[in-house]
C-alpha positions as CSV (number, residue, x, y, z in Angstrom):
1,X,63.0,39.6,11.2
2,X,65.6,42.3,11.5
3,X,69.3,42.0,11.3
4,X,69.4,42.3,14.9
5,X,67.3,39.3,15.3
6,X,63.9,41.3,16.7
7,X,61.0,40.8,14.9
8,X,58.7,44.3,14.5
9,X,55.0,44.7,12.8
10,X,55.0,45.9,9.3
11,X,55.0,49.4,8.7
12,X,51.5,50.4,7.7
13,X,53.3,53.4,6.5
14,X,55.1,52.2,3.6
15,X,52.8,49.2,3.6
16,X,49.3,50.7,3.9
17,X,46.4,47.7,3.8
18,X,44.3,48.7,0.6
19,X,40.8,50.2,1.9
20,X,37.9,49.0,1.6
21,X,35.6,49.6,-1.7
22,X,32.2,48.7,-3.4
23,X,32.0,47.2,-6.7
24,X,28.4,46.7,-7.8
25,X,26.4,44.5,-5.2
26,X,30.3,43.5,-3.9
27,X,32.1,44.7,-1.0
28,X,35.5,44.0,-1.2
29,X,37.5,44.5,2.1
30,X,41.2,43.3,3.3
31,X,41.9,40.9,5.7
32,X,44.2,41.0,9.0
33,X,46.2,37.8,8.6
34,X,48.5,37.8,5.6
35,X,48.8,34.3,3.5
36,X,52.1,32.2,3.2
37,X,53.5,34.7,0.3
38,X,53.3,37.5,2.8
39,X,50.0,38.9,0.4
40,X,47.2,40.3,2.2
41,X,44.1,38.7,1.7
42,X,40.4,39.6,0.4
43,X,37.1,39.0,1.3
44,X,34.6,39.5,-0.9
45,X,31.0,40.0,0.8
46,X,27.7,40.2,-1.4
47,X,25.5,42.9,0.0
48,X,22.5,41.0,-0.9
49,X,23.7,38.2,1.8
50,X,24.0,40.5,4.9
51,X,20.5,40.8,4.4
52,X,17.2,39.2,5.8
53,X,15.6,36.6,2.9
54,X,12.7,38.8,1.3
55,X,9.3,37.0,2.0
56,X,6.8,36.3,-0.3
57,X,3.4,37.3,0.2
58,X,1.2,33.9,1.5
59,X,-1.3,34.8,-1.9
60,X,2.2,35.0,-4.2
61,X,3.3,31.6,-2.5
62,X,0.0,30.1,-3.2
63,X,-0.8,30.9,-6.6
64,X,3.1,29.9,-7.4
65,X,2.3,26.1,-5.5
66,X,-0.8,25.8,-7.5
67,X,0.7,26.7,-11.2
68,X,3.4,24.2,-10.4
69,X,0.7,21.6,-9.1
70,X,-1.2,22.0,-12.3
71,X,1.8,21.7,-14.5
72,X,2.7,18.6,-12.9
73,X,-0.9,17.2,-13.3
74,X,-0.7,18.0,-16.7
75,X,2.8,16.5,-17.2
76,X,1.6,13.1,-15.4
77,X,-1.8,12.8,-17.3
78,X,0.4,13.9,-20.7
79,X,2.8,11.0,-20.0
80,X,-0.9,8.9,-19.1
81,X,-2.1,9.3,-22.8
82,X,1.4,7.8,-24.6
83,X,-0.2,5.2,-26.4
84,X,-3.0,7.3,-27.4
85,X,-1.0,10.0,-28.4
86,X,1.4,7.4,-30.3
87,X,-1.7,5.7,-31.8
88,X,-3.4,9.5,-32.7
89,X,-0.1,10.1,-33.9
90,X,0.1,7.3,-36.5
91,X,-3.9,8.0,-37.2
92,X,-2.8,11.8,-38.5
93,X,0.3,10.2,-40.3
94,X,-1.7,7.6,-42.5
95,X,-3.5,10.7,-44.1
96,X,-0.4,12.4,-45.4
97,X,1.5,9.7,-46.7
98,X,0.6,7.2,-49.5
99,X,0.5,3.6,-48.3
100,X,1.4,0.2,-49.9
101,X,-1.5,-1.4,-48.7
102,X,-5.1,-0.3,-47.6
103,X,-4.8,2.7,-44.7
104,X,-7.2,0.1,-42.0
105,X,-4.9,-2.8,-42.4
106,X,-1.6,-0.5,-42.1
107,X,-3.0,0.9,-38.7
108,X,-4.0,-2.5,-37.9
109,X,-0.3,-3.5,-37.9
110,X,0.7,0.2,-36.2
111,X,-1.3,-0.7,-33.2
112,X,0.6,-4.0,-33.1
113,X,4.0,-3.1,-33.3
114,X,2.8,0.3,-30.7
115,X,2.0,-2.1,-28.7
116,X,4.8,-5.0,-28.3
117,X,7.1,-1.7,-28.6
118,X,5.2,-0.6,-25.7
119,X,5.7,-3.5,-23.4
120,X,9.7,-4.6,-24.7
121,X,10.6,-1.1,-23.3
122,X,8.4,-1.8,-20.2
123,X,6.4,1.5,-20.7
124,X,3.3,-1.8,-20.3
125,X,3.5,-4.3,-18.3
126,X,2.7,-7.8,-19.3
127,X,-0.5,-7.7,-16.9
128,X,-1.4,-3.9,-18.9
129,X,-1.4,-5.2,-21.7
130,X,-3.6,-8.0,-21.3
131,X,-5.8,-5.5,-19.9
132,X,-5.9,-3.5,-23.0
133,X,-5.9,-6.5,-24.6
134,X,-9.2,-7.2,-22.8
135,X,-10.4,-3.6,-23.6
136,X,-9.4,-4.2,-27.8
137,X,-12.3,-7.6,-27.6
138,X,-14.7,-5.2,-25.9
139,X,-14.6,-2.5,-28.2
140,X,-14.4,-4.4,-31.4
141,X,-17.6,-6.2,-30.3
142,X,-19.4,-3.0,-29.6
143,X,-18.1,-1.7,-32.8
144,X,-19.9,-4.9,-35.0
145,X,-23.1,-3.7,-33.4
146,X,-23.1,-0.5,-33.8
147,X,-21.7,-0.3,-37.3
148,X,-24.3,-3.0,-38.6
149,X,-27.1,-0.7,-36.9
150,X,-25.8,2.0,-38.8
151,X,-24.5,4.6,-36.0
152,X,-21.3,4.8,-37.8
153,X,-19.6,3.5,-40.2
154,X,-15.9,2.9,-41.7
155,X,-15.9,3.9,-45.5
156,X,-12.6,3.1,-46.6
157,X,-11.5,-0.6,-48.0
158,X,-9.2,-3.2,-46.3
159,X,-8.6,-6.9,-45.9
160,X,-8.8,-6.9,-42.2
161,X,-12.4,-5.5,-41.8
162,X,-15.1,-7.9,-40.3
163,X,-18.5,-6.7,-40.9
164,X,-17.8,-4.1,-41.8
165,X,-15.2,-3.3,-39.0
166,X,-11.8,-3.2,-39.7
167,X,-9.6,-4.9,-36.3
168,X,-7.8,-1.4,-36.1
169,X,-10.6,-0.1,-34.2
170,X,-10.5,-1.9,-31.3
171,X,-7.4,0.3,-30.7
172,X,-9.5,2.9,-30.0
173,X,-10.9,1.7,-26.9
174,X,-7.5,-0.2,-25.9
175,X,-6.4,3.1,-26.0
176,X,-9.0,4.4,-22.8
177,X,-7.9,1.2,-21.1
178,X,-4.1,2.0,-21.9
179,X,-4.5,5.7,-20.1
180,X,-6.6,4.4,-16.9
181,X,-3.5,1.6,-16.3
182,X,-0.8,4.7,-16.7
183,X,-2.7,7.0,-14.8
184,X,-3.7,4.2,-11.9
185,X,0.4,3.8,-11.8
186,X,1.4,7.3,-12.0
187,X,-0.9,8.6,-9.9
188,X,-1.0,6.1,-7.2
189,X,-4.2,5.7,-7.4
190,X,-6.8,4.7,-4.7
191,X,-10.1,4.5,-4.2
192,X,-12.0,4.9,-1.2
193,X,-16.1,3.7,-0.3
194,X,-15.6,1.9,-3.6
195,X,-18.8,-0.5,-3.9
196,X,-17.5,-3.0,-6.3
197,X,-20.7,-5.4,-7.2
198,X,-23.2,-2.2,-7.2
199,X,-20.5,-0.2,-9.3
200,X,-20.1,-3.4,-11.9
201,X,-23.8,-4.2,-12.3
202,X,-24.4,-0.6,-12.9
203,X,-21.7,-0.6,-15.7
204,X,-22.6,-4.2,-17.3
205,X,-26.2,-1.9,-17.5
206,X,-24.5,1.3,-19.2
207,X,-22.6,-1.0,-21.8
208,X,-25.8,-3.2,-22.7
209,X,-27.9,-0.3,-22.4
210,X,-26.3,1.0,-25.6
211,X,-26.7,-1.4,-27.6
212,X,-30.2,-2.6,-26.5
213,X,-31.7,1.0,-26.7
214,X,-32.3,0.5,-30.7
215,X,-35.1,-2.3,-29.8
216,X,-35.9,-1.0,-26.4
217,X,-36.2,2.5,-24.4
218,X,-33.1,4.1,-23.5
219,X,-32.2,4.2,-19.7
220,X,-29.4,6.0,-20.0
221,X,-30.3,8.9,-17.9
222,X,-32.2,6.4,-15.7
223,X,-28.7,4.7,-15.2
224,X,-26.5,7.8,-15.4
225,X,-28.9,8.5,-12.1
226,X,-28.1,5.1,-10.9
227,X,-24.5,5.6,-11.3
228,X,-24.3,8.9,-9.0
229,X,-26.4,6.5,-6.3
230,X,-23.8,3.9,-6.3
231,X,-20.1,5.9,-6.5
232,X,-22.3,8.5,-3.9
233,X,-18.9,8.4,-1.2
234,X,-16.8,6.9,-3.2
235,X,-13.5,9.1,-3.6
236,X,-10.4,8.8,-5.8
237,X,-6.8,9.3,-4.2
238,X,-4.2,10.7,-6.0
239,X,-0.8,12.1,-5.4
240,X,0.3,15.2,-7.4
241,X,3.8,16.7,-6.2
242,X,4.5,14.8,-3.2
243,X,0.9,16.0,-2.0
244,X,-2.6,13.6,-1.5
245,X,-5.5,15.1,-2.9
246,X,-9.2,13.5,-4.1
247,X,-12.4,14.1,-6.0
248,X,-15.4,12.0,-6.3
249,X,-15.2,9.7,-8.6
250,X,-18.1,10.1,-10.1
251,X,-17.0,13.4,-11.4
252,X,-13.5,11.7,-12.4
253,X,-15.9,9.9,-14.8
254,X,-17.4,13.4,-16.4
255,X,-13.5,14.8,-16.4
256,X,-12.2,11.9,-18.8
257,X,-15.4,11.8,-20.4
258,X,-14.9,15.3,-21.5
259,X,-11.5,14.4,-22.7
260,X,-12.3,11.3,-24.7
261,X,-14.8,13.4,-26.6
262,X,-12.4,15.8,-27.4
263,X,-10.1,12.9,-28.7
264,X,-13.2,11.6,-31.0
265,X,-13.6,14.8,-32.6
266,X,-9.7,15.0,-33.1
267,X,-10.0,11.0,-34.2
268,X,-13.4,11.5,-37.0
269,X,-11.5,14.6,-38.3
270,X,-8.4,12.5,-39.4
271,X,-11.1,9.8,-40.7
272,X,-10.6,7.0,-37.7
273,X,-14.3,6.0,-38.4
274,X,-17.3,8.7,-39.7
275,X,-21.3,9.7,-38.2
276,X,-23.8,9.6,-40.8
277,X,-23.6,13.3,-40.7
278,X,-20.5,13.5,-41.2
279,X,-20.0,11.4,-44.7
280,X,-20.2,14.5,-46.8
281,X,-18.0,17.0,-44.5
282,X,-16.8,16.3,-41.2
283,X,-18.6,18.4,-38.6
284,X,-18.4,18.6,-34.8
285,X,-19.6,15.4,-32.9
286,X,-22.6,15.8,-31.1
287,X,-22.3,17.4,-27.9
288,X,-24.6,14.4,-26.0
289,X,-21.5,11.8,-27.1
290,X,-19.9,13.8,-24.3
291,X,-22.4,12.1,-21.7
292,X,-21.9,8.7,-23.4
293,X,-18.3,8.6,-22.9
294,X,-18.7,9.9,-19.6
295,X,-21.2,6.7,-18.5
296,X,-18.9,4.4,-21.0
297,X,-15.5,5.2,-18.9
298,X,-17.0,3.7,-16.2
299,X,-17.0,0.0,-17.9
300,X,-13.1,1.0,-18.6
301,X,-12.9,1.9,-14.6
302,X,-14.6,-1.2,-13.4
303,X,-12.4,-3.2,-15.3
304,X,-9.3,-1.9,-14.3
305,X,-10.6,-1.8,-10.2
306,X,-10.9,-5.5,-10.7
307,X,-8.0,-6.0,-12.1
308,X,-5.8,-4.0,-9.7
309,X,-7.9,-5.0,-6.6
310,X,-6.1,-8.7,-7.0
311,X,-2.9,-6.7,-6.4
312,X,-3.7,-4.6,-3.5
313,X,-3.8,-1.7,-5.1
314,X,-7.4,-0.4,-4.8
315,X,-8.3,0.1,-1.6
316,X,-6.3,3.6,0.2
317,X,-3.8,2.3,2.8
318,X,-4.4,3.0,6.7
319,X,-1.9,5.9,6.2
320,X,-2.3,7.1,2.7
321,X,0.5,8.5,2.7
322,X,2.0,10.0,-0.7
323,X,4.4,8.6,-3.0
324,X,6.2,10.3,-4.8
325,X,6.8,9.6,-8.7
326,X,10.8,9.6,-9.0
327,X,10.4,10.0,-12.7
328,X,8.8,13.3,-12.6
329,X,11.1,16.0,-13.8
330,X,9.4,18.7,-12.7
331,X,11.2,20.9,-9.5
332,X,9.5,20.2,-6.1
333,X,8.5,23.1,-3.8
């Protein structure tokens, strides 16, 4: 306002607006409305956001989706094997350290206390861990058989052993039941064409059949035959990522039976329970114990189907449609 009382536009010529200039990716550049100070004010514009968003090639994109898939597999079948990696854990441990009392009976009460620690956090439920529970009885009679035949046997001393098995080793096979309840959860699991009574028999054949086969012939490729017959169809459901994918279950049973003879080797190496052969100096397990495990997981399968088919949580739904694990921590695509 002049003294006059007439108002006039500033003049540029003693007030000149700065000009515009580039700083880095930043172009700075002056506004035409002053703020309440009378200052004139600045915009700052990235370069980089004038412009189109660059597009990845469809092979880049895909080969990005499918690293992050697998890394969230792996992160939901890591979190799967907690109580055998707790249990492994504790294994490795009872080598290194010297013990009060005999090293069966300590991981005798390890398993324990893993266990009740396991299910007063909730990481088990109380119907899991009367599953595993279920899974400890099975083992530790399989174990009595097969350690009086002589297939293996348990070296070291302890007050809890019962011919000639210490209790601890029904852990081992608690352990198989523990990761098929996680991974059932985790997963969502469903199964699809399952044939419940074929699948069982089939199973109850596998688990006798190893244990019979000293006295009688072995069917076990007979029944390993038997078992691609009855899962023929039959599909696993499983979510990964917000994404529904499947494979037969029959090869899910070669997958974890790969796995669990990994974990044996890992488990005879820190002295869990020795093979004849190796008494002297541990050596690799056979390679046919691969095919064993593979025809034993489905006892641990057919037990867990059971259980979760009394909770409607076998069959897929009408929809299938995914569920998503809120506890994964892993970015989504």
């Amino acid at each position: 306002m002049t003294p006059n009382g007439f108002s006039h536009a500033p003049d540029r010529a003693t007030n000149p607006e700065p000009a515009t200039r580039k700083i880095g990716r930043q172009t700075i550049s002056p506004t035409t409305h002053p703020d309440q100070g009378g200052r004139c004010l600045t915009a700052i514009v990235r370069d980089d956001a004038t412009k189109p968003a660059v597009k990845r090639h469809p092979l880049v994109r895909s080969v990005r989706f499918g690293v992050l898939q697998l890394l969230r597999f792996a992160w939901l079948e890591a979190r799967s094997c907690a109580f055998a990696v707790t249990l492994f854990a504790g294994l490795a441990a009872s080598t290194l350290v010297d013990l009060p009392i005999p090293r069966y009976d300590a991981l005798l009460l390890y398993g324990l206390l893993v266990s009740l620690l396991f299910w007063l956090t909730g990481l088990e439920t109380t119907g899991e861990i009367a599953v595993i529970g279920v899974f400890h009885l099975i083992g530790l009679a399989f174990e009595l058989v097969k350690v009086h035949l002589g297939s293996w046997a348990y070296p070291e001393p302890a007050l809890t052993k019962l011919g000639g098995v210490p209790l601890y080793s029904g852990f081992l096979y608690a352990a198989v039941g523990s990761y098929v309840c996680w991974g059932w959860r985790l997963f969502d699991l469903r199964v699809s064409n399952y044939r419940p009574l074929a699948i069982g028999l089939v199973s109850a054949g596998i688990y006798a059949n190893f244990i019979t086969h000293h006295w009688l012939p072995d069917l076990r490729w007979l029944l390993a035959a038997a078992l691609l017959v009855v899962t023929w169809g039959a599909h696993v459901h499983f979510t990964v990522g917000g994404h529904r994918y499947r494979m037969p279950l029959a090869l899910s049973f070669v997958l974890i039976g790969f796995f669990l003879w990994v974990a044996e080797n890992v488990a005879t190496y820190f002295g869990a329970w020795r093979y004849p052969y190796q008494l002297e100096v541990w050596r690799l397990v056979h390679p046919s114990k691969f095919g064993a495990w593979a025809l034993l997981v489905s006892v641990s399968f057919v037990l867990v189907a059971g259980w979760k088919s009394r909770h409607g949580q076998l069959r897929p739904t009408t929809v299938d449609a995914p569920k998503m694990d809120r506890r994964d921590p892993l970015p989504q695509t």
